[in-house]
C-alpha positions as CSV (number, residue, x, y, z in Angstrom):
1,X,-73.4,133.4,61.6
2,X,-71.4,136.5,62.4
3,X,-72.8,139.8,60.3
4,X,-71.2,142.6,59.1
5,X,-73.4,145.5,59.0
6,X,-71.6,148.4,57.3
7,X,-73.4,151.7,57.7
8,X,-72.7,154.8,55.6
9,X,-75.3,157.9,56.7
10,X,-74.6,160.8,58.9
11,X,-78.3,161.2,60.2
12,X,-78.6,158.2,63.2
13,X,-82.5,159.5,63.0
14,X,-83.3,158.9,59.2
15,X,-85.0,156.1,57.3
16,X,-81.7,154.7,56.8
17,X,-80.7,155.0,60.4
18,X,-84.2,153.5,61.2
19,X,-83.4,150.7,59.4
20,X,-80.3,149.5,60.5
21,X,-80.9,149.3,64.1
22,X,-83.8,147.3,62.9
23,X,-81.5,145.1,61.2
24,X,-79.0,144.8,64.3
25,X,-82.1,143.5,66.2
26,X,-83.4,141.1,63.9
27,X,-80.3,139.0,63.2
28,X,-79.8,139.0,67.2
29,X,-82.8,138.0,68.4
30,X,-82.3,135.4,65.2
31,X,-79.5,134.6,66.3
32,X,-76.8,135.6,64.9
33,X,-73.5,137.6,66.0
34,X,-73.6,141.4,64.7
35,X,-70.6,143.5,64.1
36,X,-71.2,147.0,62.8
37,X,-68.7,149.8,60.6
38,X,-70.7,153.4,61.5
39,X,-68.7,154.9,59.2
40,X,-69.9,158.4,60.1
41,X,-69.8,157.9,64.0
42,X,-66.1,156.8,63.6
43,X,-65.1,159.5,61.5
44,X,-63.9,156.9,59.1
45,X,-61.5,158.6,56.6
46,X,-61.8,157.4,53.2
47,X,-58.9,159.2,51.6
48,X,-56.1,156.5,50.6
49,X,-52.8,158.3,51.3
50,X,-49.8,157.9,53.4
51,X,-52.0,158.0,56.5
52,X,-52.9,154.4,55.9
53,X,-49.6,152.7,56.9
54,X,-47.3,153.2,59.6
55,X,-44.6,152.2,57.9
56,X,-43.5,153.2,54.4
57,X,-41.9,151.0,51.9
58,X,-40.6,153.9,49.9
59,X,-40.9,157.3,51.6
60,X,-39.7,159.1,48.6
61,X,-42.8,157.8,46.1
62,X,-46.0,157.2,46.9
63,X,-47.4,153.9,44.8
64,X,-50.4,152.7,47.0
65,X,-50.7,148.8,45.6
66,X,-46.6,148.5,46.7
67,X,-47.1,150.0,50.2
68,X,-50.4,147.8,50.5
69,X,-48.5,144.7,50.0
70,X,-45.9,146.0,52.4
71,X,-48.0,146.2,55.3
72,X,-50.0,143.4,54.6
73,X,-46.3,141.6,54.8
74,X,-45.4,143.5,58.0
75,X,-48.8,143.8,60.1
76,X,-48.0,148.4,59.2
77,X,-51.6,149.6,58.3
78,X,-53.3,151.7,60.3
79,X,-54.9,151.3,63.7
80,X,-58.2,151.8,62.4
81,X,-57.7,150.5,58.6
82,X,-56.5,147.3,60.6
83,X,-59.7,146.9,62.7
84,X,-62.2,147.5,60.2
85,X,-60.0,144.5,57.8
86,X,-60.4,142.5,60.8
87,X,-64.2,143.1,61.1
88,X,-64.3,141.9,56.9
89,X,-62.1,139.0,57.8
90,X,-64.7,137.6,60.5
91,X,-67.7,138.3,58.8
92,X,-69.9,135.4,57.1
93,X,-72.1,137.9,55.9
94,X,-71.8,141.7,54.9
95,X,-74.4,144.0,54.8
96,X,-74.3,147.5,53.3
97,X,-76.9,150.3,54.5
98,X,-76.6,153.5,52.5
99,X,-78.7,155.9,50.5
100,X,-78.1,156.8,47.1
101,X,-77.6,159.9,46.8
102,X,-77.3,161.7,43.3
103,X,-77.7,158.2,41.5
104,X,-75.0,156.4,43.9
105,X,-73.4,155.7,47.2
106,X,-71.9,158.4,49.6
107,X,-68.6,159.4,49.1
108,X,-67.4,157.6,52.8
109,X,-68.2,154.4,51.4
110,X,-66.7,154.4,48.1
């Protein structure tokens, strides 16, 4: 099976780091093929904006759904938008590793 282990914390040292290297190991030595989103280590930028596509449907109004479906026609998101889709696509199995903070997830994974 090939896992998706999405990781959302900035310490690598916590509990939370702690427990996804754990989880890394365990469904390898099981097995299984492991792909991991660090979103922290990448410096993954959550913010939806132009930044996203490198192409532009309409440059003069920004309406997120249309330019979605315009790269999704024309292969135009992002570099790194475009590699972490890939790693979704792939995945049997997704895995999110977070800690809730103030009742919810951190703000890089939302």
């Amino acid at each position: 099976m090939k896992v998706l282990i999405v990781y959302a914390h900035p310490e690598p040292k916590s509990f939370n780091g702690a427990l996804f290297c754990h989880a890394i190991r365990a469904l390898e030595q099981a097995g299984h093929t492991v792909m991991t989103s660090d979103l922290y280590a990448i410096g993954f930028d959550p913010v939806s904006d132009r930044r996203n596509f490198t192409t532009a449907s309409d440059p003069d109004f920004l309406k997120l759904q249309l330019e979605e479906l315009a790269a999704t026609e024309q292969d135009s998101f992002a570099p790194q938008l475009e590699q972490e889709m890939q790693k979704l696509e792939a995945a049997d199995l997704l895995i999110f590793q977070f800690p809730l903070w103030w009742f919810g997830l951190p703000a890089i994974l939302k």
